[in-house]
C-alpha positions in Angstrom: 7.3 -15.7 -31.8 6.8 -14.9 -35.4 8.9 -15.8 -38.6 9.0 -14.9 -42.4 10.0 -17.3 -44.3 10.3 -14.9 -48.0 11.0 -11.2 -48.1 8.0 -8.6 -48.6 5.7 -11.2 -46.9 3.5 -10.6 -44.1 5.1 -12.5 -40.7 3.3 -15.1 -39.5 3.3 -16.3 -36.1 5.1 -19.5 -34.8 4.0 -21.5 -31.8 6.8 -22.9 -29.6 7.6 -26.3 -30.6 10.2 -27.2 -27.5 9.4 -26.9 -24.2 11.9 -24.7 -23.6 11.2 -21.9 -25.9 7.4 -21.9 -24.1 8.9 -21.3 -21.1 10.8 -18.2 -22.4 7.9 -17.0 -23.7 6.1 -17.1 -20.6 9.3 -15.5 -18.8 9.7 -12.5 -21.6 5.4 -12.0 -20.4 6.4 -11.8 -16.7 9.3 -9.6 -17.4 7.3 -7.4 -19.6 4.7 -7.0 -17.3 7.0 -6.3 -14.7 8.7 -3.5 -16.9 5.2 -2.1 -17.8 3.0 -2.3 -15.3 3.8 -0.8 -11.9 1.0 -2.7 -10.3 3.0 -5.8 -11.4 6.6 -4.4 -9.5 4.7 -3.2 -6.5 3.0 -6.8 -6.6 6.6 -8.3 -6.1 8.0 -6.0 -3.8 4.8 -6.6 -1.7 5.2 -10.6 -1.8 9.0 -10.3 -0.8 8.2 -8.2 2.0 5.4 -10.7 3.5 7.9 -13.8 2.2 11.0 -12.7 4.4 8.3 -11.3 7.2 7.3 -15.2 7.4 10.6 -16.5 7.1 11.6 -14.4 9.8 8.7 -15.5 12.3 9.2 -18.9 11.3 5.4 -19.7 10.1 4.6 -23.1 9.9 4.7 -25.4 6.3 0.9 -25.0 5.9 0.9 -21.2 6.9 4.0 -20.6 4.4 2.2 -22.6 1.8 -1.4 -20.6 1.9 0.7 -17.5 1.9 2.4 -18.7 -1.3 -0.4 -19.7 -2.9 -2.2 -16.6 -2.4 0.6 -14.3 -3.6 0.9 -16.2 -6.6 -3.2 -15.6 -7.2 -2.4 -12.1 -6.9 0.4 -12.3 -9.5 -1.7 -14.8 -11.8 -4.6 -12.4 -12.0 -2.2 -9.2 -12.5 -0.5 -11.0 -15.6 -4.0 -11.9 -16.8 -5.5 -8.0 -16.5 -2.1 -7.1 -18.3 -3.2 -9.6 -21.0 -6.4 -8.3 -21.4 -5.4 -4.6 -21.5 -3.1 -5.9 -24.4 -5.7 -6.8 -26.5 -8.4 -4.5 -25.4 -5.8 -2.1 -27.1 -5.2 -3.9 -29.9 -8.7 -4.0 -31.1 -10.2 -0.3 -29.9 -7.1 1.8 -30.0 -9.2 4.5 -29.0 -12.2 4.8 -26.7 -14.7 2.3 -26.4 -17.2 2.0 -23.6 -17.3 -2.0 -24.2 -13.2 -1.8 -23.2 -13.7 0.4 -20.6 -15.6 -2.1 -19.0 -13.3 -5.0 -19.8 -10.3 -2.9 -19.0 -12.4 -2.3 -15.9 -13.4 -5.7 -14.9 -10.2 -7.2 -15.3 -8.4 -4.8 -12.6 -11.5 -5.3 -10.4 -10.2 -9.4 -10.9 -6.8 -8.3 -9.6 -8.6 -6.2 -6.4 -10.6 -9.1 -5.4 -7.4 -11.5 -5.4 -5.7 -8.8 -3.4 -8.3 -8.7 -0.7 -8.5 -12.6 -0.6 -4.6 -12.1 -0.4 -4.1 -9.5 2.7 -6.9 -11.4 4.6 -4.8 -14.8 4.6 -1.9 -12.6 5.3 -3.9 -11.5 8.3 -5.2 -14.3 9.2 -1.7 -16.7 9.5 0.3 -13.5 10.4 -1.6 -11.9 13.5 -1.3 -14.6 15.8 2.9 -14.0 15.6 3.1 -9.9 14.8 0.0 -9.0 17.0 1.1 -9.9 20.1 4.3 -8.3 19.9 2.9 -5.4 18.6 1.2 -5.2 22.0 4.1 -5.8 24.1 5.8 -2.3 22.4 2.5 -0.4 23.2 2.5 -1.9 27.1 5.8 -0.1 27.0 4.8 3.0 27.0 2.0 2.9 29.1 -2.1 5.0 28.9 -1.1 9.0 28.3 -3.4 11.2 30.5 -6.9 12.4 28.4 -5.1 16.2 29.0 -1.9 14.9 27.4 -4.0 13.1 24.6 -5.7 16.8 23.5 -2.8 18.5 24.0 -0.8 16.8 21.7 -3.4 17.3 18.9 -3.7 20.7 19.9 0.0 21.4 19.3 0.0 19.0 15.6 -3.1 21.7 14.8 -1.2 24.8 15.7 2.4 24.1 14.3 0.6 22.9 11.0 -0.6 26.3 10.7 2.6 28.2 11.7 4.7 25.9 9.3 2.0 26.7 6.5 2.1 30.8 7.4 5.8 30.4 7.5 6.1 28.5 4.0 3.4 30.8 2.6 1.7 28.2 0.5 -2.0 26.7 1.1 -4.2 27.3 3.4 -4.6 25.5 6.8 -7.2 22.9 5.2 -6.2 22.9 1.9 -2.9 22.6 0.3 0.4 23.7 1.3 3.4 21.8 3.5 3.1 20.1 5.4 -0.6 18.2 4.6 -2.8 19.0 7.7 -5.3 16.2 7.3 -2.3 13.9 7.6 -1.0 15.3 10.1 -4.0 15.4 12.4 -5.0 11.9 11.6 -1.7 10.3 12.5 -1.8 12.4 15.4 -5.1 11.2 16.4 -3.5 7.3 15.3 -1.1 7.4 17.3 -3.1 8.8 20.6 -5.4 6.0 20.0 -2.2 3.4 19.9 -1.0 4.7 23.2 -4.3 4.9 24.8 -5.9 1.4 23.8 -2.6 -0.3 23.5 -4.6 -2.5 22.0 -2.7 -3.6 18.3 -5.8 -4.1 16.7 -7.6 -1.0 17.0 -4.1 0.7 16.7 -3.7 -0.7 13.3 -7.1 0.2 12.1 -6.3 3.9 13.6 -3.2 4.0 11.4 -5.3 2.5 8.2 -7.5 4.6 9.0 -4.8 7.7 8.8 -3.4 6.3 5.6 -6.9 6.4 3.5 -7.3 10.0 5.2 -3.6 10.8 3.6 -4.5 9.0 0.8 -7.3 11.2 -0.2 -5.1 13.9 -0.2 -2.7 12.6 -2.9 -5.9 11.1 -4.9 -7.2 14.7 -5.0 -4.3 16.2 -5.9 -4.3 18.4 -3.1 -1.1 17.7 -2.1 2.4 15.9 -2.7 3.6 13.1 -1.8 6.4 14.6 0.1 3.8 17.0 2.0 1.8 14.3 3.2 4.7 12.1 4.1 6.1 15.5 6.0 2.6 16.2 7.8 2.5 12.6 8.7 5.7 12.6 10.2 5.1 16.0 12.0 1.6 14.0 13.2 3.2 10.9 14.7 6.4 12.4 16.1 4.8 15.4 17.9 2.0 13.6 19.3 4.7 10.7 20.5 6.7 13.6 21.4 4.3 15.5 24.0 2.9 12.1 25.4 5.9 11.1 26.4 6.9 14.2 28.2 3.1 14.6 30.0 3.7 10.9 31.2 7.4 11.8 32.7 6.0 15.0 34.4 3.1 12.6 35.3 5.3 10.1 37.1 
């Protein structure tokens, strides 16, 4: 807060005398985070997804608790590194290798707490999503090996078509749809079918995500070209298996 008390003088700052006004300042930092910092809003959406995932599985009262207490570390640390990029930019508006590092070291704060974060999620949400998981992939049964290199075979060739077609990129670089995300979500989801394992299927897809990752990071490709090529992946490879195990049976 900051008040003048005579015209043409320079404000001073007030601290909050009621407890209520320290609250709202601590609200208006949350909400300008949140407004500011995408981080921040992806950090929320993330906690209401896991929040409503545990409601939903009915976690116990400890489990709920850990879970809340590690989101709000995450948040905590997030508000803190948006702090510290506030006054990092206050005193070296321009480039400083001393902020870089404090700029630097304060998102690598928020990282740690993250990991810390999505192992506890792991860790209390497993034992309720995991086997589940495994009870879809028992569904659909262990594809054939044939059916399994067939199916990439056919992502690989209708990538290329779809880029000749489209005339943009090449077959490993660039163009729609992305064939490294493709081919790796292909490759996920054989290894889903075939293990039917959840745990090696979610590291597959992982995984397939850092691999499609890479090619946003890069700038090789769009979002929307590596949302399409996953897509085309997943579904095809689903696709074929699914017919090779009816003509199987």
């Amino acid at each position: 807060m900051i008040q003048s008390s005579e015209e043409g003088r320079v404000p001073e700052p007030v601290k909050p005398d009621r407890f209520i006004d320290s609250v709202n300042c601590a609200i208006a930092g949350i909400i300008h985070a949140t407004r500011t910092e995408k981080h921040m809003r992806n950090h929320f959406i993330s906690a209401g997804v896991v929040l409503l995932v545990a409601l939903f599985l009915r976690v116990n009262p400890l489990e709920f608790a850990l879970l809340a207490l590690s989101i709000l570390f995450v948040l905590f640390a997030e508000l803190i590194n948006t702090a510290v990029e506030a006054v990092v930019d206050l005193v070296s508006p321009g480039y400083n290798h001393l902020a870089k590092i404090a700029k630097d070291t304060a998102a690598g704060a928020v990282l740690v707490a993250a990991c810390g974060a999505a192992i506890m999620g792991y860790l209390i949400l497993a034992k309720y999503i995991l086997p589940l998981y495994g009870e879809v992939l028992a569904m659909f049964g262990a594809p054939s090996d044939i059916g399994t290199m067939v199916s990439i075979l056919i992502v690989t060739i209708v990538v290329i078509m779809l880029k000749g077609l489209l005339g943009k990129g090449s077959p490993l670089h660039g163009g729609a749809p992305s064939g490294h995300a493709a081919i790796a979500f292909s490759i996920a989801t054989a290894a889903s079918l075939n293990s039917r394992d959840p745990l090696t299927s979610l590291l597959s897809v992982a995984l397939a995500l850092m691999v499609s990752h890479s090619r946003l990071f890069m700038r090789i490709h769009t979002m929307g070209e590596v949302v399409a090529g996953s897509c085309l992946g997943a579904g095809l490879t689903f696709i074929v298996l699914y017919v090779f195990k009816f003509l199987g049976s």
